[in-house]
MIKE-145639 format. One record per residue (C-alpha): residue number from 1; residue in three letters; x, y negated, z negated. Coordinates in steps of 0.2 Angstrom, whole numbers, plus 2048, in hexadecimal, padded with zeros to 3 digits. Each point is the difference from the previous one (the first is absolute). Layout:
<pts>
PT senu migu  c1  c2  c3
PT  NUM  ALA   X   Y   Z
...
</pts>
This chain:
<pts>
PT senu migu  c1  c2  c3
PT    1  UNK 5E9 999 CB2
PT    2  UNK 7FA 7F3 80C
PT    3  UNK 7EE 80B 804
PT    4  UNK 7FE 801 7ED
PT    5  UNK 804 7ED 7FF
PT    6  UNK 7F3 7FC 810
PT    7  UNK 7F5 80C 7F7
PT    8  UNK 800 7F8 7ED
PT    9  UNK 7FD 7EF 80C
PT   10  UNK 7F1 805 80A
PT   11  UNK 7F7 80A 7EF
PT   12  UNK 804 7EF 7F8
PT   13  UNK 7F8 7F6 80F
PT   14  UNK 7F1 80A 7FF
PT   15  UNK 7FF 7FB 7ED
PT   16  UNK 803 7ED 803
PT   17  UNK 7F3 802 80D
PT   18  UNK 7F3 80B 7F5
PT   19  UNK 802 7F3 7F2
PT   20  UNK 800 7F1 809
PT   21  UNK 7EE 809 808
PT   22  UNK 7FB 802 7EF
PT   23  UNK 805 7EF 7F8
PT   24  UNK 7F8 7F9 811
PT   25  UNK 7EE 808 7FF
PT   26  UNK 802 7FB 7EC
PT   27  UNK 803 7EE 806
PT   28  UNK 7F1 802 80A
PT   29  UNK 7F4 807 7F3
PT   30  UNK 806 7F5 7F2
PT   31  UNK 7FC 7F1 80C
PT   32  UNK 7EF 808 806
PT   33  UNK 7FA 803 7EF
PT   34  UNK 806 7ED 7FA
PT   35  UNK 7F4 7F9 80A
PT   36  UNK 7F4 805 7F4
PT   37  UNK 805 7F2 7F4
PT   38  UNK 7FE 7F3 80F
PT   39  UNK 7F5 7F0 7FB
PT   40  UNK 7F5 7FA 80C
PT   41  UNK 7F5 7F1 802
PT   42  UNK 7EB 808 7FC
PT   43  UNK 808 811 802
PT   44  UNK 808 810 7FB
PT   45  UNK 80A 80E 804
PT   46  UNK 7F4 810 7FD
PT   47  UNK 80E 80C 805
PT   48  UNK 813 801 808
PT   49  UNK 802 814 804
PT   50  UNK 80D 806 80C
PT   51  UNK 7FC 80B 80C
PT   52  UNK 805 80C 80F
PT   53  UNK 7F9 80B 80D
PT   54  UNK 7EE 802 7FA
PT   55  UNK 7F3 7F4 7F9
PT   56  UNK 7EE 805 7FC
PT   57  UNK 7F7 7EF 7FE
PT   58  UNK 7F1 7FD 7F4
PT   59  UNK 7EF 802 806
PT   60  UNK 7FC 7F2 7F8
PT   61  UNK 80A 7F3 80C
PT   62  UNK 802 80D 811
PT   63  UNK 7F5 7FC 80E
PT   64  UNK 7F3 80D 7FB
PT   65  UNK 7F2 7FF 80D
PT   66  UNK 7F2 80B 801
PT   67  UNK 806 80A 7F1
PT   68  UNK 812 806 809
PT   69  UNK 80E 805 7F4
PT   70  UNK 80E 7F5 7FF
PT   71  UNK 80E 807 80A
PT   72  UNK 810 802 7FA
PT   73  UNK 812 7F7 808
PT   74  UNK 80D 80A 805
PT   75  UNK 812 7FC 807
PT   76  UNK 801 7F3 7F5
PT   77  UNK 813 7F7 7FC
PT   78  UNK 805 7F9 7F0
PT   79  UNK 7F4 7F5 7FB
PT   80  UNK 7FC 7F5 7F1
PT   81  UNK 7ED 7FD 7FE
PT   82  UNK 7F8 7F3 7F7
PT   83  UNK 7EF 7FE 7FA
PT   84  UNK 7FA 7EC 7FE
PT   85  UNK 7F1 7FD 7F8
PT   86  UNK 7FB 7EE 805
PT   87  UNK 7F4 7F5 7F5
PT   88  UNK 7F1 804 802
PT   89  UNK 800 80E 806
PT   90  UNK 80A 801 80F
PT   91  UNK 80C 811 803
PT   92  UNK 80F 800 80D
PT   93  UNK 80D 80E 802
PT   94  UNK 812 7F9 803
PT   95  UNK 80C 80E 809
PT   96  UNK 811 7FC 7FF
PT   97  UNK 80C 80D 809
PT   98  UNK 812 805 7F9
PT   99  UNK 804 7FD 814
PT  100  UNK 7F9 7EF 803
PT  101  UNK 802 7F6 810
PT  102  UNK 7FE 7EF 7F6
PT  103  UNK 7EF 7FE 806
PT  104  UNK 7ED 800 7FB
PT  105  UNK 7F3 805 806
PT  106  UNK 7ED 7FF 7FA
PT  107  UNK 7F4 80B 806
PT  108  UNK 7ED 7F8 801
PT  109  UNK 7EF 80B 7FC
PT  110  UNK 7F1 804 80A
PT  111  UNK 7EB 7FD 7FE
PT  112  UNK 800 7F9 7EE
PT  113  UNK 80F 807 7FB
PT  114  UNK 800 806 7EE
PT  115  UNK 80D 80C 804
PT  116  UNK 815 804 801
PT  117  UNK 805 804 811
PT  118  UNK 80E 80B 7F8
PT  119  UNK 802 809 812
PT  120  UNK 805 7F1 80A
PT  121  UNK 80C 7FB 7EF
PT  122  UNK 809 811 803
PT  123  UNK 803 7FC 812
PT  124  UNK 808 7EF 7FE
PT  125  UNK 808 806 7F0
PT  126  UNK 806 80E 80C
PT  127  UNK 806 7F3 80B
PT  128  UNK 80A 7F8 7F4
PT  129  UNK 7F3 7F1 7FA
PT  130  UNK 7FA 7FB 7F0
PT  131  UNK 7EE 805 803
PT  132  UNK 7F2 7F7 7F7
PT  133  UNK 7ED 7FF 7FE
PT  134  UNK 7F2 7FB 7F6
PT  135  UNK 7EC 806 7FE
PT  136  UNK 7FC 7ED 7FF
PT  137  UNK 7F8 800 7F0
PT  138  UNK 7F6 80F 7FF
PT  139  UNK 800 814 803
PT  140  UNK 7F4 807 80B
PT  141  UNK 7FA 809 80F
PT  142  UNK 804 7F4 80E
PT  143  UNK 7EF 7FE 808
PT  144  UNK 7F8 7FC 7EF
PT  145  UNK 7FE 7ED 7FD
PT  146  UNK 7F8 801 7F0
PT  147  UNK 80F 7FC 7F6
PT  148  UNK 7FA 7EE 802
PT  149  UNK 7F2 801 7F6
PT  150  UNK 7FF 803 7F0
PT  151  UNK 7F5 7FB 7EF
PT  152  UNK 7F2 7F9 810
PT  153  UNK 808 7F5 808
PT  154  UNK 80E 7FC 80C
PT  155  UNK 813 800 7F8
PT  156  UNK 80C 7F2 807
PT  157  UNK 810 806 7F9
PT  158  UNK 7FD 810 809
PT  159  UNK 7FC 7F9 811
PT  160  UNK 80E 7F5 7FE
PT  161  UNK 80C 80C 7FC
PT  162  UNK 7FA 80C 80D
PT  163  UNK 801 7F0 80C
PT  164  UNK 813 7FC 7FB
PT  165  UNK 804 7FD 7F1
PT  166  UNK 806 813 7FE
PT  167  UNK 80C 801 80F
PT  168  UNK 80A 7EF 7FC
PT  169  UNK 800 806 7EC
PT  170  UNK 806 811 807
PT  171  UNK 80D 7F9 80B
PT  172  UNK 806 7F3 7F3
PT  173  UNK 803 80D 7F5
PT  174  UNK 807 80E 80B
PT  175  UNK 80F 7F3 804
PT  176  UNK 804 7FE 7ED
PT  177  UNK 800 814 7FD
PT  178  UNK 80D 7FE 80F
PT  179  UNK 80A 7F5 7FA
PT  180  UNK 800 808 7F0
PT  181  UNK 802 812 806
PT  182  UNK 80D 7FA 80F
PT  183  UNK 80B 7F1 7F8
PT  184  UNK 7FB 7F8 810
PT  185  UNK 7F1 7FB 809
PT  186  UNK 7FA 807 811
PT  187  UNK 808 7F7 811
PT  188  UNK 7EE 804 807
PT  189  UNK 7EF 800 7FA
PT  190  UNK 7F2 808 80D
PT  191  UNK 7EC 804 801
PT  192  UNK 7F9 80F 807
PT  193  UNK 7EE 803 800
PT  194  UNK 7F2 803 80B
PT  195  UNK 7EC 7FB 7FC
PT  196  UNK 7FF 7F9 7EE
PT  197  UNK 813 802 805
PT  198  UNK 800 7F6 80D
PT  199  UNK 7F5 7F4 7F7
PT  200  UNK 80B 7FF 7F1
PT  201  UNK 811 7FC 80B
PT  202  UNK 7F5 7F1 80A
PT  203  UNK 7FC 7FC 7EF
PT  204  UNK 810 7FE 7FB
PT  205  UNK 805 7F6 80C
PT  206  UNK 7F3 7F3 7FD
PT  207  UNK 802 800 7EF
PT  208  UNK 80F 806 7FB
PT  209  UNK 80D 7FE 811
PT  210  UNK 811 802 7F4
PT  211  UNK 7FB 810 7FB
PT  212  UNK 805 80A 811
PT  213  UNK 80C 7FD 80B
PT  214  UNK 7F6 80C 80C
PT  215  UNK 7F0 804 802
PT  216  UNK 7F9 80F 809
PT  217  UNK 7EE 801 803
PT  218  UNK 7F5 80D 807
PT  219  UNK 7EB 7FE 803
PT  220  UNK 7FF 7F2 7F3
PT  221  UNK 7EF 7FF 7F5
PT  222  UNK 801 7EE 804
PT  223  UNK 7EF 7F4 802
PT  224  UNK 7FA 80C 7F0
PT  225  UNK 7F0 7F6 7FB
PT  226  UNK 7FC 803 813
PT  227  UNK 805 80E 808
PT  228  UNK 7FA 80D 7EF
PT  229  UNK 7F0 7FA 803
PT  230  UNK 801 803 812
PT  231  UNK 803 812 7FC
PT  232  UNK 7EE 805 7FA
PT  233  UNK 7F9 7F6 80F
PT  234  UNK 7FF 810 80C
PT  235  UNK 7F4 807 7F1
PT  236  UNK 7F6 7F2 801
PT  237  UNK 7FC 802 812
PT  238  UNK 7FC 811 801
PT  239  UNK 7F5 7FE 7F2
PT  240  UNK 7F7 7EF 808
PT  241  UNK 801 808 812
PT  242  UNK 7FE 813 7FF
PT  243  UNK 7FB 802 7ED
PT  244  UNK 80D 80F 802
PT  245  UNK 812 800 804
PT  246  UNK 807 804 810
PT  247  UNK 803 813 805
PT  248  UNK 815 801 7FB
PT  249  UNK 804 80C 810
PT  250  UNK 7F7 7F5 80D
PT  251  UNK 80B 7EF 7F7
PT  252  UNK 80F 80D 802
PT  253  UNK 7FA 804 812
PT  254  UNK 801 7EC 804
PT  255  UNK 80E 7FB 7FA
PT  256  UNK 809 810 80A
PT  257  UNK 7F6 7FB 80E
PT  258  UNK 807 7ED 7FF
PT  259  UNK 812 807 7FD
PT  260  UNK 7FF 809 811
PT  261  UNK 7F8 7F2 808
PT  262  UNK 80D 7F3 7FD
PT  263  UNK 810 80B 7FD
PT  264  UNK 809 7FE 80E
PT  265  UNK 7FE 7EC 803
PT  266  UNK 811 7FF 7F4
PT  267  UNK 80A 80C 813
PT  268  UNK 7FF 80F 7F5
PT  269  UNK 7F4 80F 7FB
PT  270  UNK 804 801 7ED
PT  271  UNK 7EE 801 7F7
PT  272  UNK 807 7EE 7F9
PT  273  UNK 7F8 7EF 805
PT  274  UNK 808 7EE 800
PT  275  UNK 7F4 7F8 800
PT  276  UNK 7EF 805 7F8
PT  277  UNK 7F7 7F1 7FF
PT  278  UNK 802 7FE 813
PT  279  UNK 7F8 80E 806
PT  280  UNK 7F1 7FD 808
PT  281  UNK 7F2 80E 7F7
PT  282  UNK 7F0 803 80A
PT  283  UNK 7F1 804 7FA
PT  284  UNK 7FF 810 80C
PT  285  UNK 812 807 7F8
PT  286  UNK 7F6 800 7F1
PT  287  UNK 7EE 808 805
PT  288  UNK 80F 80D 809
PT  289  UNK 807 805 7ED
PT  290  UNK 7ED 802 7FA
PT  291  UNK 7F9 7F2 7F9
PT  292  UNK 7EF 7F8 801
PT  293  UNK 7FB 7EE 805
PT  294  UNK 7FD 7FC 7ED
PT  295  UNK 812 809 7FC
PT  296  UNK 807 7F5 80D
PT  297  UNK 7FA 7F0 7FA
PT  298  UNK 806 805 7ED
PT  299  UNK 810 805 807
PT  300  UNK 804 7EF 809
PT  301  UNK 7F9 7F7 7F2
PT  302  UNK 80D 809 7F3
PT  303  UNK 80F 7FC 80D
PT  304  UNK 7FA 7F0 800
PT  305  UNK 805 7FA 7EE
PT  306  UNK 7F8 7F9 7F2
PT  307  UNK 7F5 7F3 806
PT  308  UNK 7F2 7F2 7F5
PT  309  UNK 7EF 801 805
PT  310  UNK 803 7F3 80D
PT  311  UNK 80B 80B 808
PT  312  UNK 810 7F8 7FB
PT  313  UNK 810 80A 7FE
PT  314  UNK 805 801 7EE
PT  315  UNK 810 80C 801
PT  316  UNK 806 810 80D
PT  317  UNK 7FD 810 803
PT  318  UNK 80B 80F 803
PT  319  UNK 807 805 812
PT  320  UNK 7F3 809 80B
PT  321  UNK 80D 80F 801
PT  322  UNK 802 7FF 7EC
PT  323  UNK 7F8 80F 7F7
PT  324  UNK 7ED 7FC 7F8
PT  325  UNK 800 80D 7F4
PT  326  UNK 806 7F8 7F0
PT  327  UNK 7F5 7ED 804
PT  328  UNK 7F0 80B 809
PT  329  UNK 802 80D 7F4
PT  330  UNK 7EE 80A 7FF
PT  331  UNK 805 802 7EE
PT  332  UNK 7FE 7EE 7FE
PT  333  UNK 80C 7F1 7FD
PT  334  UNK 813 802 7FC
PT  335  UNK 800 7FD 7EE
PT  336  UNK 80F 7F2 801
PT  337  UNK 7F3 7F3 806
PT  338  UNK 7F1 809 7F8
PT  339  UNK 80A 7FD 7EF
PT  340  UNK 804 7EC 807
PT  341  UNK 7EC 7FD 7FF
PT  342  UNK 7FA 80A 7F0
PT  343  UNK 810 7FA 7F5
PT  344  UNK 807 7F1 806
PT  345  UNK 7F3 7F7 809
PT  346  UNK 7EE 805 7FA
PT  347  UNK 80A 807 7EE
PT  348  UNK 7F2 80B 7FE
PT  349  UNK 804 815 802
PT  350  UNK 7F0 804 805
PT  351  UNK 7FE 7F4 80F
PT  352  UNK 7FA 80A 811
PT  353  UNK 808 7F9 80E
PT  354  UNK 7EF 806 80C
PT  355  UNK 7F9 7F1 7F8
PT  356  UNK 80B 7F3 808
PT  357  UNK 7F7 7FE 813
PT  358  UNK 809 7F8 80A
PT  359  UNK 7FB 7EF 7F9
PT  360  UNK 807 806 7EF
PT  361  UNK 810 803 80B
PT  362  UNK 802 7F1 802
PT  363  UNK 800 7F8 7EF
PT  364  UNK 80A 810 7FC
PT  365  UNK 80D 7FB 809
PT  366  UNK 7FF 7EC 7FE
PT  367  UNK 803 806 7EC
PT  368  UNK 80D 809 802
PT  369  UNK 808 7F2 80B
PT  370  UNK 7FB 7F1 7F4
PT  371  UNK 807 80D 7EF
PT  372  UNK 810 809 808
PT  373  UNK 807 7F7 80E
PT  374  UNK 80A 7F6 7F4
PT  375  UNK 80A 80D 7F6
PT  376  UNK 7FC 80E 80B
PT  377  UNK 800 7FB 812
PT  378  UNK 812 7FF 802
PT  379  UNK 7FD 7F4 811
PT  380  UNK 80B 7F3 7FE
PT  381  UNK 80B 7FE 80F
PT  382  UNK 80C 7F3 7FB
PT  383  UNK 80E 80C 7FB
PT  384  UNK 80E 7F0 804
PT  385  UNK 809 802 7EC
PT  386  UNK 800 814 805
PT  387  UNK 80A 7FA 813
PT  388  UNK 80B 7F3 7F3
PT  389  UNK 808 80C 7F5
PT  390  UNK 805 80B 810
PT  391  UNK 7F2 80F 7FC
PT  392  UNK 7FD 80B 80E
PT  393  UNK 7ED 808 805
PT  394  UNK 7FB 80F 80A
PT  395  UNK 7ED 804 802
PT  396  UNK 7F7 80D 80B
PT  397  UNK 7F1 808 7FF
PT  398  UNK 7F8 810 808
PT  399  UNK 7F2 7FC 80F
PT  400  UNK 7F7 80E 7F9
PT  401  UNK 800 7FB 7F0
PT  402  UNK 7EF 80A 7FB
PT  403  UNK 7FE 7F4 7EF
PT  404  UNK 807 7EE 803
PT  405  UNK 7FE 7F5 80F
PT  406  UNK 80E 7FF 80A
PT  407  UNK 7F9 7EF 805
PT  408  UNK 801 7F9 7EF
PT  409  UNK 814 802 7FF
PT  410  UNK 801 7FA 814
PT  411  UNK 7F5 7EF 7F9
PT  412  UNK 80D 7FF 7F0
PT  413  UNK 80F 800 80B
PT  414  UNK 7F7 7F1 80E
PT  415  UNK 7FC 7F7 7F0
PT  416  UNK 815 802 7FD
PT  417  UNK 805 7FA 810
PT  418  UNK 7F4 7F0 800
PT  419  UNK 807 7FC 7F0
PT  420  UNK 812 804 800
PT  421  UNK 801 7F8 812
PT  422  UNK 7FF 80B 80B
PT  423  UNK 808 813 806
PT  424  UNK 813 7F9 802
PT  425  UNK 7FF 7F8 7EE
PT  426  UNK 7F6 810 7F6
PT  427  UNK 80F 80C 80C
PT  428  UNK 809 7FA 7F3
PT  429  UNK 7FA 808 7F2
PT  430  UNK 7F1 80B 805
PT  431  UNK 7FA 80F 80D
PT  432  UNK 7F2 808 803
PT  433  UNK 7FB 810 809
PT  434  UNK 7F0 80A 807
PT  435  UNK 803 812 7FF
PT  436  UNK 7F5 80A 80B
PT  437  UNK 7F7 811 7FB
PT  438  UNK 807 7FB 7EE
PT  439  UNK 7F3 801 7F2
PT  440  UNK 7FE 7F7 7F1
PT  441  UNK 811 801 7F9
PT  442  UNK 808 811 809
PT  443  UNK 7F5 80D 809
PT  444  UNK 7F6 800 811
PT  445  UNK 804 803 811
PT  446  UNK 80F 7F5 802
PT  447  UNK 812 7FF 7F9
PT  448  UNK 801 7FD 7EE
PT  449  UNK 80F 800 7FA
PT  450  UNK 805 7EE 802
PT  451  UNK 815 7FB 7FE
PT  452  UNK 7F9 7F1 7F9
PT  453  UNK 809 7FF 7EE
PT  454  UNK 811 806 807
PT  455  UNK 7FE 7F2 80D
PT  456  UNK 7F9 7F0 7F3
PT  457  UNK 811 806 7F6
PT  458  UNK 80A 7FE 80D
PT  459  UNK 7F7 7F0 806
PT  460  UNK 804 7F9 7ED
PT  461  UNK 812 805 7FE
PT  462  UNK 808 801 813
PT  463  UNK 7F5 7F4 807
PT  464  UNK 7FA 80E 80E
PT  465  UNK 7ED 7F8 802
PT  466  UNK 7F6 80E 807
PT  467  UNK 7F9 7FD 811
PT  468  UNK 7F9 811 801
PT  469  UNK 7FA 80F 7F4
PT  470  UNK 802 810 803
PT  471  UNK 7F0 80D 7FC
PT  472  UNK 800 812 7FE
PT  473  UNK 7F6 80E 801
PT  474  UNK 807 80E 7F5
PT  475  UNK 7F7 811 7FF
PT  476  UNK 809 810 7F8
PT  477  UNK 80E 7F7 800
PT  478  UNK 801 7FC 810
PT  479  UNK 7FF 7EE 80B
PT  480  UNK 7F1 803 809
PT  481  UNK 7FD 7F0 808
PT  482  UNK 80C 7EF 7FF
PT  483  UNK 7FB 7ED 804
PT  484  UNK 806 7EE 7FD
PT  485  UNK 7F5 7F5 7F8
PT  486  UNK 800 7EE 804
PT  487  UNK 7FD 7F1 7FB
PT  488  UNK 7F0 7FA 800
PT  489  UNK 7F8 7FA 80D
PT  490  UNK 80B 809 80A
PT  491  UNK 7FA 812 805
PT  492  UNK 809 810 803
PT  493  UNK 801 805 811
PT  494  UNK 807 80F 808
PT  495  UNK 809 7FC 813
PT  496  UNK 7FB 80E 808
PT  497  UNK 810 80B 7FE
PT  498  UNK 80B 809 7F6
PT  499  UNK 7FD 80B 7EF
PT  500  UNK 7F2 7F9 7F6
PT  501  UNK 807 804 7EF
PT  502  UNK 80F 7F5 806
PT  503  UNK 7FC 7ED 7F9
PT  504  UNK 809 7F9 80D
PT  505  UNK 7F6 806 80F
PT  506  UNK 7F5 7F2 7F7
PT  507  UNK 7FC 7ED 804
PT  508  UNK 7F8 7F3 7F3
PT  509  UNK 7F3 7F5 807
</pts>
């Protein structure tokens, strides 16, 4: 009698247990679909839709570069996406995970945006973040720039919403859905972005510093109005100099040969530099990798930098051991800054860029200053109301960054410390890296994968601030190469012993 009993209670367990399951996952959808009927200030709720384990996103919004497919998520949990539709036409996906850690985080865009990044949503939603994300305004390829002008002439709203209007709509509003969804707001708020996304988080903190408790911040499109014109200056130089670009294998050969040159100076032979911008490039090294005197002479006048035709500096260039083939392309300019000058500056989409000269250059560039730097540049160094409410900062950027300046970002961040008063004061609230061999936002020689995020969420909640970072190389799965990164101006240095890959065989200075 007493198995029959334990039996009848463990069949009526598994019911309890089945229909609580059920009545739970009916709570959830009921709650998921509500959302629906949310009102929001100058916006909407398109769609509320719950979903599970695989998510094909619309062409339309996916980052659809060069005609790829958008790929569809897998190994999604329970999720309840929203669709926002922001006046005027600003779109941002809200994730909200069954499982949720009571924390958001926002994911930034790249180029011009005009896209969803639904594949970095899924893996904060996977980690158990609300994930959100806008395409600022507009939908688009992300090195078009077009979507500024329309009907002849330069649009404001859309600059501006592309500049930050979009992102603090689009984190205003994702808190409401939480609270909505949740019955509670989230204990922690965060930015993660790199180029326009690590623009848009700077931006943020200059503009908007209650929105995020933490900010992380990879290879920041910061200095916009200078540095995007800065990017069709190799172009103009080959054209001026050579009337032809440079040959892309013997750029390829130099920056190899530079590499090997001043790989070691950091104790260890790794194919990574510390320093690039120390290395000391002799014009023999280059006639060795097969240029000519003229080649040469274009080549160091590219490394240079932006210059007026007094020969002033007007912005940086990349790292001599940064890859030329995107800004010395012989297929002409990269379209990002190409775009800049037709649409936003000359607004005329026929406008040849070969007809600037060097003088044209020049008032290019003090243009794009005089229009941009004010709700584009994103330069402004006194972050004190972000320090006040107890916000948290990491930056780095890759030394090979092959499309923005390191330089620029190393500027931003002297500009910081002068303001703030000094490196004690901005310890407080900000770091900031130089990851070697790293290109412009993953990718290159060096270690990539940066515990950045894990350590700026731990720097808000348990008060750990990060002295160092650790960077990883990861091939087939496999740690392949290992280094600290530390904090600039400090370099990574290798003590002569011990495993490489181990972090701790390593000395900041």
């Amino acid at each position: 009698m007493m198995k029959y009993s334990l039996l009848f209670l463990s069949v009526l367990s598994c019911l309890a247990s089945s229909a609580y399951a059920t009545s739970a996952k009916a709570n959830v959808e009921e709650r998921c679909h509500a959302l629906a009927n949310l009102k929001l200030e100058n916006a909407k709720v398109v769609s509320s839709e719950l979903i599970a384990d695989r998510f094909s996103p619309s062409s339309k919004l996916a980052d659809t570069l060069r005609g790829a497919k958008a790929k569809e998520i897998v190994d999604l949990p329970q999720i309840c996406r929203v669709e926002l539709s922001i006046e005027p036409a600003i779109n941002v996906e809200v994730w909200l995970p069954t499982n949720w850690n009571q924390r958001l985080q926002a994911i930034g865009g790249g180029g011009y945006a005009g896209f969803i990044p639904f594949d970095k949503l899924a893996v904060a939603a996977k980690n158990g973040y609300v994930a959100a994300a806008t395409d600022t305004g507009h939908t688009g390829n992300l090195v078009e720039g077009k979507f500024v002008f329309k009907d002849g002439k330069l649009q404001a709203d859309s600059v501006t919403d592309f500049a930050y209007r979009s992102v603090h709509e689009m984190t205003v509003k994702t808190k409401q859905v939480i609270v909505s969804y949740y019955g509670q707001a989230a204990n922690y708020a965060y930015w993660n972005g790199c180029s326009t996304g690590g623009r848009q988080g700077l931006m943020e903190a200059q503009r908007y510093p209650a929105d995020y408790d933490g900010l992380y911040i990879a290879a920041p499109a910061i200095h916009w109005d200078k540095f995007i014109p800065a990017e069709i200056w190799p172009q103009i130089v080959m054209q001026q100099e050579l009337g032809k670009p440079l040959d892309s294998d013997k750029l390829e050969k130099v920056r190899k040969a530079i590499i090997e040159l001043a790989d070691e100076k950091d104790g260890i032979k790794d194919g990574l530099v510390s320093d690039p911008a120390a290395v000391d490039i002799s014009d023999e090294l280059l006639y060795k990798a097969g240029l000519d005197k003229d080649e040469v002479r274009t080549l160091r006048k590219i490394w240079q930098g932006p210059t007026d035709q007094n020969g002033k500096s007007l912005w940086f260039s990349i790292e001599p051991t940064a890859p030329l083939d995107v800004l010395a392309s012989n297929k002409g300019p990269f379209p990002i800054p190409e775009d800049y000058l037709k649409y936003w500056i000359k607004q005329d989409p026929n406008f040849d860029w070969k007809t600037l000269g060097y003088s044209g250059f020049d008032n290019y560039f003090n243009e794009s200053v005089e229009l941009f730097r004010p709700i584009m540049g994103t330069d402004n160094a006194d972050l004190s109301q972000f320090k006040k409410l107890g916000g948290k900062m990491i930056i780095w950027h890759g030394l090979n960054d092959r499309l923005i300046a390191p330089k620029g970002t190393i500027q931003y961040y002297n500009n910081v410390l002068k303001i703030m008063g000094g490196k004690d004061s901005v310890d407080d609230f900000a770091k900031f890296y130089l990851a070697p061999g790293v290109d412009h936002c993953n990718g290159g020689d060096g270690p990539d994968k940066i515990n950045g995020f894990e350590s700026l969420v731990n720097w808000v909640e348990k008060k750990q601030a990060p002295n160092r970072l650790i960077a990883q190389k990861i091939e087939n799965g496999q740690v392949t190469l290992q280094r600290p990164l530390c904090q600039y101006p400090q370099k990574t240095i290798y003590q002569g012993k011990g495993d490489t890959n181990n972090p701790e065989n390593f000395v900041c200075q």
